[in-house]
C-alpha positions as CSV (number, residue, x, y, z in Angstrom):
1,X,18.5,-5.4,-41.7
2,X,21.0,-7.6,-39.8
3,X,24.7,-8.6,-40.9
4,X,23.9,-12.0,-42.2
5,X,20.7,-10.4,-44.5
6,X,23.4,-7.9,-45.9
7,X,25.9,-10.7,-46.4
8,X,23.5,-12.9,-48.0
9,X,22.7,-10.4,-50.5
10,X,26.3,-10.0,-51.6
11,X,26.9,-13.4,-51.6
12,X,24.5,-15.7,-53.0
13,X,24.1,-19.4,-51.6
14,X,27.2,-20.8,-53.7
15,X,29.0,-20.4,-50.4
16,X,28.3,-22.1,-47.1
17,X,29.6,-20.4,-43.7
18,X,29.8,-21.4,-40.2
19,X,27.2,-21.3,-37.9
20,X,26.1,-17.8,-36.8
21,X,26.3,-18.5,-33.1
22,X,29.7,-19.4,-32.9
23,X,31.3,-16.6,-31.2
24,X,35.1,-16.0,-29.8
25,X,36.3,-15.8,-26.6
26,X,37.2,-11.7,-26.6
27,X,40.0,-12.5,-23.5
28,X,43.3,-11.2,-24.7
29,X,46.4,-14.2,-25.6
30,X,49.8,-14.4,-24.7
31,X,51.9,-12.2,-27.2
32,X,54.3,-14.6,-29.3
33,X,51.8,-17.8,-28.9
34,X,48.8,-18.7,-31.0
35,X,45.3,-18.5,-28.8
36,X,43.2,-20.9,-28.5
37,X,39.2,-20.0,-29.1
38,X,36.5,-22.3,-27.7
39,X,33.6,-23.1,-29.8
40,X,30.1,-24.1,-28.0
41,X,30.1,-27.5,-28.9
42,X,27.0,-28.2,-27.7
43,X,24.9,-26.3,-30.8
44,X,25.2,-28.6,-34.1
45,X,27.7,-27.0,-36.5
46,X,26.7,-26.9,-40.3
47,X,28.9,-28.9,-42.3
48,X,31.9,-26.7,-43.8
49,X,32.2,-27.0,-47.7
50,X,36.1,-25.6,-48.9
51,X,35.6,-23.4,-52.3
52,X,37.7,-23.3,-55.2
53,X,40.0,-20.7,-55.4
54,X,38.6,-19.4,-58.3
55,X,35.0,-19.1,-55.7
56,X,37.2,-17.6,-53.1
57,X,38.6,-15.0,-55.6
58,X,35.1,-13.8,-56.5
59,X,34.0,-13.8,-52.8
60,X,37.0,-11.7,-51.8
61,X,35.5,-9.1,-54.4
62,X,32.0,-10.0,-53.2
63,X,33.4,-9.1,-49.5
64,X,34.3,-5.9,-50.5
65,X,31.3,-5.0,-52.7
66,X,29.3,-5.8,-49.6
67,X,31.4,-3.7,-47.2
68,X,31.2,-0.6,-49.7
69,X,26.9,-1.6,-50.1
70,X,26.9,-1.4,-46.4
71,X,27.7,2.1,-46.4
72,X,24.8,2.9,-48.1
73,X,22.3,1.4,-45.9
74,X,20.6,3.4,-43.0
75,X,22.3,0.8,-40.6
76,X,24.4,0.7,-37.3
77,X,28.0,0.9,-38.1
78,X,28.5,-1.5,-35.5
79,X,27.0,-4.0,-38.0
80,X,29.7,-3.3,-40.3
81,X,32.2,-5.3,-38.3
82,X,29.6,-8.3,-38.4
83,X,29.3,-8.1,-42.6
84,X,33.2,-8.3,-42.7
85,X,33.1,-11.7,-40.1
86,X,30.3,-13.5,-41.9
87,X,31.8,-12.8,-45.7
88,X,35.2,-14.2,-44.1
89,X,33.5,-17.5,-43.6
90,X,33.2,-18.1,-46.4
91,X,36.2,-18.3,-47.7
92,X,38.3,-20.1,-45.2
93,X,36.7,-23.3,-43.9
94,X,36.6,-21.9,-40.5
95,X,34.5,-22.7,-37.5
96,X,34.3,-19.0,-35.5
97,X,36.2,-15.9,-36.2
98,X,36.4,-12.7,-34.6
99,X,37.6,-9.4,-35.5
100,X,38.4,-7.1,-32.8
101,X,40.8,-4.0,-31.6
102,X,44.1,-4.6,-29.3
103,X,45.8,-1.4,-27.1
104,X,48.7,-3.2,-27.8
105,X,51.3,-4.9,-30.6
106,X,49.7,-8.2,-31.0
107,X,52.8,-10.8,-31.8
108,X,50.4,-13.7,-32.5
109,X,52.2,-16.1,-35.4
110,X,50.2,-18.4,-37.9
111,X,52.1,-21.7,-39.3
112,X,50.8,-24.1,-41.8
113,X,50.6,-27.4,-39.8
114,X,47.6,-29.5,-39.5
115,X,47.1,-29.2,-36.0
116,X,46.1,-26.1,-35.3
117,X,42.4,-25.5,-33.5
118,X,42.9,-21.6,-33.3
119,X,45.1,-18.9,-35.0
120,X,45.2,-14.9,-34.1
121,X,46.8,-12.5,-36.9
122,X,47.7,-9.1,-36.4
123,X,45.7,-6.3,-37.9
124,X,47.5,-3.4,-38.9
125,X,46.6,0.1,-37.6
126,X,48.6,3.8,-38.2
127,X,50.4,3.4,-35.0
128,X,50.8,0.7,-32.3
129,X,47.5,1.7,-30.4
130,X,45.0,1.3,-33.3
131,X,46.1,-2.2,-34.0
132,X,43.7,-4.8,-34.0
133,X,43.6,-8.8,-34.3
134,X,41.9,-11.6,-36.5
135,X,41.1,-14.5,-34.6
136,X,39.6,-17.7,-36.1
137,X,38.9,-21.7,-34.8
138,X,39.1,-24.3,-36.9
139,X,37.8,-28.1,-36.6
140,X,40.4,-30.3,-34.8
141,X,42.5,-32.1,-37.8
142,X,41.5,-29.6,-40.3
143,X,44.4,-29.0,-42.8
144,X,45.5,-25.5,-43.5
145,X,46.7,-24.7,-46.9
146,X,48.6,-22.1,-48.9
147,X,45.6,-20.3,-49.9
148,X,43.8,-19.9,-47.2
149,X,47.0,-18.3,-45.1
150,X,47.2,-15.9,-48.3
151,X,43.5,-15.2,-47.9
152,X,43.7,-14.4,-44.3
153,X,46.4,-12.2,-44.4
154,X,44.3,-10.4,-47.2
155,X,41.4,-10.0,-45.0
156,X,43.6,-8.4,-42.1
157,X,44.3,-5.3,-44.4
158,X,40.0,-5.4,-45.0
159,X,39.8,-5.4,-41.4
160,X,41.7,-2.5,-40.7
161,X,40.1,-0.9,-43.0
162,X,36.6,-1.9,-41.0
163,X,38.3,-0.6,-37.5
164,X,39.5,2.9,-38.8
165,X,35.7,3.1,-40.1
166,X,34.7,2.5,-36.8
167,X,37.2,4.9,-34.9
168,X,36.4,7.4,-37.3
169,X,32.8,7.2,-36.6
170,X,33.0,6.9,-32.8
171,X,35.6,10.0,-33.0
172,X,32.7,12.6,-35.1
173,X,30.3,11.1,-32.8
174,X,32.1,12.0,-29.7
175,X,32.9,15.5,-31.1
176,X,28.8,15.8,-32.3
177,X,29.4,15.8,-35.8
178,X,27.9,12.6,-36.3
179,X,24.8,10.5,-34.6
180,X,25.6,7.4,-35.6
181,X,24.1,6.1,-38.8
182,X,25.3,7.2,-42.1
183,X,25.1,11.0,-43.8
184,X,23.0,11.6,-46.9
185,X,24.8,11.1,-50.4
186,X,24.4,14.8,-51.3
187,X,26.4,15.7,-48.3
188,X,24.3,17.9,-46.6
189,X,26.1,19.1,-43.7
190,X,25.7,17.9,-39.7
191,X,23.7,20.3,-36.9
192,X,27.4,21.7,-36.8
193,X,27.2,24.5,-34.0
194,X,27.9,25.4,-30.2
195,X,25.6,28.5,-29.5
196,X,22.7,27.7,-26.8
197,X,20.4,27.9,-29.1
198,X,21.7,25.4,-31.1
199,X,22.1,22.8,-28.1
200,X,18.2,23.4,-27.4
201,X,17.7,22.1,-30.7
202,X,19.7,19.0,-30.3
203,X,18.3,18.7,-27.0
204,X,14.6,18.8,-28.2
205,X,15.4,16.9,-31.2
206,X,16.9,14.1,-29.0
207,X,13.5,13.8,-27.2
208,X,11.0,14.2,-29.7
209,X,12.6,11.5,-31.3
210,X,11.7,9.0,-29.0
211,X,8.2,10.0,-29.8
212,X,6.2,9.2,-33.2
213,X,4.0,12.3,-32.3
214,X,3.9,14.7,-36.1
215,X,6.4,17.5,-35.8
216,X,5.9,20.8,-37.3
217,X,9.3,23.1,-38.1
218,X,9.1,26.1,-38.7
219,X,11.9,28.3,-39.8
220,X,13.6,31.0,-43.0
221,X,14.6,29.3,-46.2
222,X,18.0,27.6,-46.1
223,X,17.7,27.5,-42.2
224,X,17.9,23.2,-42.5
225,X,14.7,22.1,-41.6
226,X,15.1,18.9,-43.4
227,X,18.6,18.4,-42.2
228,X,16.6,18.5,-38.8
229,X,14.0,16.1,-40.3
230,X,16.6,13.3,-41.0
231,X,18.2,14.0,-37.7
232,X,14.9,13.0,-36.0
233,X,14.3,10.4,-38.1
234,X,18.0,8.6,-37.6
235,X,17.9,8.8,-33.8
236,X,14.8,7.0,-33.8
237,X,13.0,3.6,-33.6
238,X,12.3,4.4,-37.5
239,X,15.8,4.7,-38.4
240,X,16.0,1.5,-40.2
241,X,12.9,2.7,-42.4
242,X,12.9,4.9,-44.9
243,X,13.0,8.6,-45.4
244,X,10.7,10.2,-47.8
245,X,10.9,13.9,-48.3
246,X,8.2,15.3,-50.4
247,X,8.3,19.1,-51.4
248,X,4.3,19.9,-52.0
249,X,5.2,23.0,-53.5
250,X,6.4,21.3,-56.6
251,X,3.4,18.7,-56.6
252,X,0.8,19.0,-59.5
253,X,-2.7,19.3,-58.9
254,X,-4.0,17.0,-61.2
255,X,-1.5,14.4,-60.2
256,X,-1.4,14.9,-56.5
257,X,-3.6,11.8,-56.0
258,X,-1.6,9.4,-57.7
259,X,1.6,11.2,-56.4
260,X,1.2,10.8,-52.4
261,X,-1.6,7.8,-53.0
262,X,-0.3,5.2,-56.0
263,X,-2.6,3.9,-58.5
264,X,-4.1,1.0,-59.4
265,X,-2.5,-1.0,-62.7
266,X,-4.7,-0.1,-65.7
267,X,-7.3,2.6,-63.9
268,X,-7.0,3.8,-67.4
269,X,-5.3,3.2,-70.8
270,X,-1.6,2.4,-70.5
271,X,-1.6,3.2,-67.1
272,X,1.0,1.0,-64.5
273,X,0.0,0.0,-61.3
274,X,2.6,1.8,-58.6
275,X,2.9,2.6,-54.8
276,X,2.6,6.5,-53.9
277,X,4.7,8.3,-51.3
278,X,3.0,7.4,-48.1
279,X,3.3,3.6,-49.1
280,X,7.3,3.7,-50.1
281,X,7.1,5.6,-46.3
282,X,5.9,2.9,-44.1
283,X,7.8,1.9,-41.3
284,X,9.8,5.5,-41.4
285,X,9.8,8.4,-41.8
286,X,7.3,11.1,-44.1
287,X,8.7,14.5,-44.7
288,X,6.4,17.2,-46.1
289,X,8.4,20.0,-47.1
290,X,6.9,23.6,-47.7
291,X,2.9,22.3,-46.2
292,X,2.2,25.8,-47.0
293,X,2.0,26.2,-50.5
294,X,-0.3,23.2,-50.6
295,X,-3.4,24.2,-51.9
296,X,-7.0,24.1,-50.3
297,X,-7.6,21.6,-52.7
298,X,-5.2,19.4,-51.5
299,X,-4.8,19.9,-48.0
300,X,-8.5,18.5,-48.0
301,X,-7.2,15.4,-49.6
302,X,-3.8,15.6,-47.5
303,X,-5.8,15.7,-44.0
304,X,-7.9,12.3,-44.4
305,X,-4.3,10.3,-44.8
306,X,-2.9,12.2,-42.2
307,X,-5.5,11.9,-39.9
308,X,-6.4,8.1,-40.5
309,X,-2.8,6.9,-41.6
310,X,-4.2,5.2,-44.2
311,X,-4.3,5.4,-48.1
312,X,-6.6,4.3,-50.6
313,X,-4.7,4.1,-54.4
314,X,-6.9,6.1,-57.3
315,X,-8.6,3.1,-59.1
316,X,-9.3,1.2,-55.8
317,X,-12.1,0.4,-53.5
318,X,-10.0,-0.9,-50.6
319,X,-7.4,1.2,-48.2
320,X,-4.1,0.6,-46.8
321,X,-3.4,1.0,-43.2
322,X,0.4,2.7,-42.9
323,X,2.8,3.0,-40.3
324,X,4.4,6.5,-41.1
325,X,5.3,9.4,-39.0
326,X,4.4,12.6,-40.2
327,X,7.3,15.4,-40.0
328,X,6.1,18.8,-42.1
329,X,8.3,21.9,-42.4
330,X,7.1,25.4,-43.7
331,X,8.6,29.0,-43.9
332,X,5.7,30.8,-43.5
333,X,4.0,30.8,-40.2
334,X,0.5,28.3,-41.0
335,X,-1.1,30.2,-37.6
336,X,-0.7,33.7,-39.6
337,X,-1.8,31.4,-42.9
338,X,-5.0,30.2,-41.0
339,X,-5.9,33.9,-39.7
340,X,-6.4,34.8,-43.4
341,X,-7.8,31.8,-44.9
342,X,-5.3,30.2,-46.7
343,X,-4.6,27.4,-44.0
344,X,-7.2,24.9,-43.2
345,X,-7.9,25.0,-39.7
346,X,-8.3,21.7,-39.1
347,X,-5.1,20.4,-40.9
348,X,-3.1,23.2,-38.9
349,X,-4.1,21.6,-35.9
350,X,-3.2,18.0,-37.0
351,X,0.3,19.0,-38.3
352,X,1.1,20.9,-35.2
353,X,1.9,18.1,-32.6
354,X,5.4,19.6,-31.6
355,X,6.0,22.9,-32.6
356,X,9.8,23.3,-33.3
357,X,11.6,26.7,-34.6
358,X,14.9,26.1,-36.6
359,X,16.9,29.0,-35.8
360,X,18.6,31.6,-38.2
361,X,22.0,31.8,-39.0
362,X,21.6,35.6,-37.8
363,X,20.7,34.1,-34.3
364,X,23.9,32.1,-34.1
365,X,26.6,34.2,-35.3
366,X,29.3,32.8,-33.5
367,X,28.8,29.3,-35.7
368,X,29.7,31.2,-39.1
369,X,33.3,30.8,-38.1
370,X,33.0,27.4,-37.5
371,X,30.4,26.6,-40.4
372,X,32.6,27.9,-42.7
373,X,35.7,25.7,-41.6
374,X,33.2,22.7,-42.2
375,X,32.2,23.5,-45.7
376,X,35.7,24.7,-46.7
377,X,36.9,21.0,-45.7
378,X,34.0,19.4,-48.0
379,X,34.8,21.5,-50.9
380,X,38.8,22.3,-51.2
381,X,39.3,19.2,-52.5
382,X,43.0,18.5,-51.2
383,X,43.8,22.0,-51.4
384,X,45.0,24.0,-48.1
385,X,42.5,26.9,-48.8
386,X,42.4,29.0,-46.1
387,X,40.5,32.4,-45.2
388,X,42.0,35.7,-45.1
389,X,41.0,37.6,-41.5
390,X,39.3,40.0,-43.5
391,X,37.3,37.7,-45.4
392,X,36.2,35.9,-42.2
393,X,35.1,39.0,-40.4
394,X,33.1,40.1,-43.7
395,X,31.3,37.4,-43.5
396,X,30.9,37.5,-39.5
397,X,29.0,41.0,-40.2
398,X,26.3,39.8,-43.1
399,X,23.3,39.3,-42.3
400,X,23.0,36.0,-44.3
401,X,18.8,36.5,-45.8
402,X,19.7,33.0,-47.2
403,X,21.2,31.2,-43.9
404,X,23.0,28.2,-43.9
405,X,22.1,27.6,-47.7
406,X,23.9,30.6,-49.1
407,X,26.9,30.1,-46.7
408,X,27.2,27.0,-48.3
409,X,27.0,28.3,-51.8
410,X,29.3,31.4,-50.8
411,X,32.2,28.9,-49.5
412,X,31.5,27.3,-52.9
413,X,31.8,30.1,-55.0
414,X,35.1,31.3,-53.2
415,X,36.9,27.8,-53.5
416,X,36.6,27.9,-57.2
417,X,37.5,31.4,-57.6
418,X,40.5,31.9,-55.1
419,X,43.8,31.8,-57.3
420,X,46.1,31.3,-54.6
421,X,46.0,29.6,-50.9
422,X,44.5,32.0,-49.5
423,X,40.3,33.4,-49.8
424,X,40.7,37.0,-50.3
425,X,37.6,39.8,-49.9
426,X,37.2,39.8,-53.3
427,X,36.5,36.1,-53.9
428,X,33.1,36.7,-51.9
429,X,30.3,37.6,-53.8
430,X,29.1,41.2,-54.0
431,X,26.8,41.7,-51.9
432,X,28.7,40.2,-48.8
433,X,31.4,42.9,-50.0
434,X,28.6,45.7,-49.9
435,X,27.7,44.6,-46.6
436,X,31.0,44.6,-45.7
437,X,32.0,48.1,-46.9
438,X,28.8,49.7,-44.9
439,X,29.4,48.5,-41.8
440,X,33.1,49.8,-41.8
441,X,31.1,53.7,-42.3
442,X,31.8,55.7,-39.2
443,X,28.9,56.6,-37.4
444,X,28.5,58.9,-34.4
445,X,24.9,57.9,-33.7
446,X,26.1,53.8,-33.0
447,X,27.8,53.2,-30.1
448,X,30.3,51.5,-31.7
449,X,34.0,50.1,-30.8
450,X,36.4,52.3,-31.9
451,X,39.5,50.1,-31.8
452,X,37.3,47.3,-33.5
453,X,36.0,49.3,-35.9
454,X,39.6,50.3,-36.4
455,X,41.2,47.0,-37.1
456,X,38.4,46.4,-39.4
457,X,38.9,49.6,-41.7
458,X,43.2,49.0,-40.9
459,X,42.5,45.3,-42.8
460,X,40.7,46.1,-45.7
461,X,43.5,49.0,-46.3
462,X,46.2,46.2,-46.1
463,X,43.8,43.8,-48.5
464,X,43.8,46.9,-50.7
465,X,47.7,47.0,-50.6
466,X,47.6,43.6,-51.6
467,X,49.2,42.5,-48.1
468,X,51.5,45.2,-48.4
469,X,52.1,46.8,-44.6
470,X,54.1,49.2,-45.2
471,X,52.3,50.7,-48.1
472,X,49.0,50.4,-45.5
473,X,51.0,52.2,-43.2
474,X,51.3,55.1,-45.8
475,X,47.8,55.2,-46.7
476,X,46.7,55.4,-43.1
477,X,49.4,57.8,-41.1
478,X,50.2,55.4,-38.8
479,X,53.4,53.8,-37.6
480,X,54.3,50.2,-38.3
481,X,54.0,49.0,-34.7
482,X,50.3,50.5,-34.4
483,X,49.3,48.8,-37.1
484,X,50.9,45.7,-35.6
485,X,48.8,46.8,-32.5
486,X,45.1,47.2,-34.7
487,X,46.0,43.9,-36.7
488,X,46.1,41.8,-33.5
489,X,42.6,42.9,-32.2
490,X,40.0,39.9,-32.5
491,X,37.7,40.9,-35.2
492,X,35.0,38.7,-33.6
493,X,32.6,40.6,-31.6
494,X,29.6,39.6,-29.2
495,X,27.3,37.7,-32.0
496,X,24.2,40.3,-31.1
497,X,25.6,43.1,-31.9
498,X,25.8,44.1,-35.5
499,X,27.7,46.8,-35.7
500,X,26.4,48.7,-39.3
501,X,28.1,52.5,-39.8
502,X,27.3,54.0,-42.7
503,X,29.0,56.2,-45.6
504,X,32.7,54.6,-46.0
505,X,34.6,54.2,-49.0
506,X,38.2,52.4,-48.4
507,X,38.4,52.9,-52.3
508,X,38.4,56.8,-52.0
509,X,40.5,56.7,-48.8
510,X,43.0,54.5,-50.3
511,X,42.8,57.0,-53.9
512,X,43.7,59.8,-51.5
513,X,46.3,58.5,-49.8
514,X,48.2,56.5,-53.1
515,X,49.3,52.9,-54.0
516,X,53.2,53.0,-53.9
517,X,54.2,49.5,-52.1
518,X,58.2,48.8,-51.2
């Protein structure tokens, strides 16, 4: 979908624009006098209507509605620049107009005289270099008034808005965290992470996408397989389509037809005509979450779509050609499924194009640190929530059965249930805390770090002394300056090794030694 279809949506044919060819020259004016913009004469101009105020009011509103609509579309946010320039036209009787960034303070003035062929206004930014300008042309003669200076100054304040969406954007985009298009609504997170393994997914992800071969993922629950299914699906020539995710393990038998086909209206009594999933899928993208706990019933029925790309609706004698590409996830291996049976064969083999393994969150370690800093941003909500060093390096040493899912939910969980600043031990859930507790046990038959192990038992003494040193110092039968020493050890180790003693109890140790604080 292009600027002008979005624009058009929002704003109805009361209100006539200028021609969509006319373009601005992007050559930078002399600060302090107004530029002059060329217009290609040579194309016919439509005729420029003036609105009412009222109209003008109402399309100022309608600009906005169709800015905020924008960022719901799976669109370029380049485009976004282009929705803001063709609502403008509409408002001002203007012949071109251009919104663009400046490295500079732009000192471009505007006066209400007849005369005036171009103006350039200055778009405000945070700080002198994010500045931008608003040029426009006008016919030769055509009288400014009042208003439409008022509404031009309102749209400079829009279009900064437009820019620092932009920056923004270009910024995540630059640091990986965003591919260009728009995130999903329910916020699920980016491929956050810098281990090699997970720059060999992005890497294969970037060139399978160029390809509408079917992709098969395989990986644990929670892992993101269809966080890696959208990411395919937005980097390539589909990404304008649209994404349907179905999960077939949720898909009743009875129904599956109708479901994943459509129906034909009144194939029975009270029964409405509607499209099925692979037809609301053509042109993008079709996800098929959990392919595993299909039955044999209906990966029979699942195969001949596949296979043909086509559909034919229950009730109907004809079938639909699609354009769809196939993308199925499962956690179970359908190779291991196929040895005993449960797998057809043949479907196996048609789903398993490009083979691609998500990774765990056990295999990337070093990204829990970094993870977590990404959901704790999502969920503080304005608060300055931070995690304690002991919390972080308890949650460094689970093993995470649930991967990137259960992180998720743990940072949740924490966030609502910290009282202060600050995520304590005990705001995780239990069994990160039993995890945590084990693998500060000494044991002799791991060859263990000593002083790492150390700093590890030295801060859950202090957590236990509620941040009390010196009472930690008591506890243990240590000076204050080598527990100074144990506290500045970095608690992260080498993400393979695990590290798991056995047979400590802090609690016990810290019963023994006594509570007093000072």
């Amino acid at each position: 979908m292009t600027a002008a279809q979005l624009i058009s949506g929002a704003f109805g044919t009361g209100l006539s624009r200028a021609d969509d060819g006319a373009h601005l020259d992007p050559c930078d004016a002399t600060p302090g006098k107004p530029e002059k913009v060329m217009v290609d004469s040579a194309r016919p101009v439509q005729p420029l209507r003036v609105p009412r105020q009222r109209d003008r009011r109402h399309a100022l509103l309608d600009l906005v509605s169709a800015l905020t609509r924008f960022l719901d579309h799976e669109q370029d946010i380049s485009l976004m620049r282009g929705v803001f320039e063709e609502g403008l036209r509409g408002m001002v009787p203007v012949r071109a107009i251009q919104l663009r960034e400046i490295s500079s303070r732009w000192a471009g003035r505007v006066e209400a005289s007849g005369g005036i062929e171009s103006i350039a206004l200055e778009v405000p930014g945070r700080d002198p270099a994010t500045r931008g300008v608003l040029e426009a042309a006008f016919d030769p003669g055509c009288r400014l008034g009042e208003w439409d200076f008022q509404m031009l100054t309102a749209a400079t304040h829009l279009g900064a808005l437009v820019l620092e969406i932009e920056r923004s954007r270009t910024q995540l985009a630059r640091a990986g965290l965003w591919n260009g298009h728009r995130t999903r609504r329910d916020g699920a997170a980016a491929l956050i992470g810098s281990t090699e393994v997970m720059k060999w997914l992005r890497s294969t992800i970037e060139r399978v996408a160029g390809t509408d071969f079917t992709v098969l993922l395989e990986g644990e629950t929670g892992v993101g397989k269809e966080l890696v299914a959208r990411q395919i699906h937005n980097i390539s020539r589909r990404r304008n389509g649209p994404f349907i995710a179905i999960n077939c393990a949720a898909l009743v038998e009875t129904l599956l037809e109708a479901e994943l086909f459509g129906i034909e209206d009144r194939t029975a009594t009270g029964v409405r005509g509607r499209r099925g999933k692979f037809e609301h899928a053509d042109g993008g993208t079709l996800f098929l979450d959990e392919v595993s706990d299909l039955s044999r019933a209906a990966q029979a029925k699942l195969l001949r779509a596949i296979q043909d790309l086509s559909v034919q609706r229950v009730g109907s004698h004809s079938t639909q050609r699609l354009d769809i590409r196939i993308v199925a996830a499962t956690n179970r291996s359908l190779a291991d499924l196929v040895d005993r049976q449960l797998f057809r064969p043949d479907l196996f083999y048609r789903l398993n194009g490009i083979d691609i393994r998500v990774p765990t969150l056990r295999e990337r370690r070093s990204d829990i640190r970094e993870l977590t800093d990404y959901f704790l941003d999502r969920y503080r909500v304005g608060r300055s929530l931070r995690l304690s060093a002991t919390a972080v390096d308890a949650m460094a040493t689970y093993e995470w059965p649930g991967n990137v899912r259960e992180l998720e939910r743990t940072i949740e969980r924490a966030v609502t249930l910290a009282a202060g600043d600050v995520i304590e031990l005990d705001d995780l859930p239990a069994a990160v805390r039993r995890a945590y507790s084990t693998a500060l046990g000494p044991s002799l038959s791991r060859n263990e770090n000593l002083r790492l192990w150390a700093s590890r038992y030295v801060r859950l003494i202090v957590h236990r002394c509620q941040g009390n040193k010196r009472a930690a110092c008591r506890v243990l039968g240590i000076s204050y300056h080598t527990l100074q020493g144990y506290l500045r050890v970095p608690l992260i180790e080498n993400p393979g090794t695990t590290g798991i003693p056995q047979n400590c109890h802090p609690s016990e140790s810290l019963a023994e030694g006594g509570t007093s604080t000072s």
